[in-house]
C-alpha positions in Angstrom: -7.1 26.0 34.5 -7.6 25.8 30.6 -7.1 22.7 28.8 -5.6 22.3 25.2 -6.8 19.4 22.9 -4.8 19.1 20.1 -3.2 16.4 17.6 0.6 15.5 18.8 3.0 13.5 16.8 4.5 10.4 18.4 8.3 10.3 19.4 10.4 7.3 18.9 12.9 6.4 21.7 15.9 8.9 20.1 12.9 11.7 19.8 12.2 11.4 16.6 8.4 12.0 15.0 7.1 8.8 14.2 4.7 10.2 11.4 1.8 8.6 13.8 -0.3 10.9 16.2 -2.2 10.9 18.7 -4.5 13.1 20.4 -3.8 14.5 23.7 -5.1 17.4 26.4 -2.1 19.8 27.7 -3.3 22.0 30.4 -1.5 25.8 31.5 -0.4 24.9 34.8 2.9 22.9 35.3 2.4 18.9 35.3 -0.7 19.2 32.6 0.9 17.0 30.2 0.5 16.6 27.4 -1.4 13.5 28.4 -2.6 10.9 25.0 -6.2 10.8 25.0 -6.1 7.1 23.6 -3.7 4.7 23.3 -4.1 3.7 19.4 -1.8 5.7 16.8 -3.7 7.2 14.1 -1.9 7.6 10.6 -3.2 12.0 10.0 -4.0 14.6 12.2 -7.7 14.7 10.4 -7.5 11.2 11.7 -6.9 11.7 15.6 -9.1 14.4 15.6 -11.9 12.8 14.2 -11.0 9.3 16.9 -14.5 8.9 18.4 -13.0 7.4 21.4 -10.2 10.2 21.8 -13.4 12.7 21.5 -15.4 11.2 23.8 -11.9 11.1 26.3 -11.5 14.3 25.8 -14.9 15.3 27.3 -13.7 14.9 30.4 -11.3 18.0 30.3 
């Protein structure tokens, strides 16, 4: 299995980008997310990339 850790912009309820993101693991087998690697939004993509408790999360993939 290979894992994926990338920045993801946040959906509203219609499925609209919320301009917020988050970072989150996706896996290439069915069922391997995209899963959010923390549960703050961060305002940039530099900015979830750089979330020192997403990082350290995102160890564990």
């Amino acid at each position: 299995m290979v894992w994926w850790i990338q920045p993801l912009q946040i959906a509203d309820d219609q499925g609209q980008g919320t301009g917020k993101w988050r970072l989150t693991a996706k896996s290439d087998e069915d069922g391997g997310g995209p899963y959010g690697l923390c549960e703050h939004e961060h305002d940039s993509v530099e900015e979830a990339q750089n979330c020192s408790k997403a990082r350290a999360e995102a160890e564990k993939y």
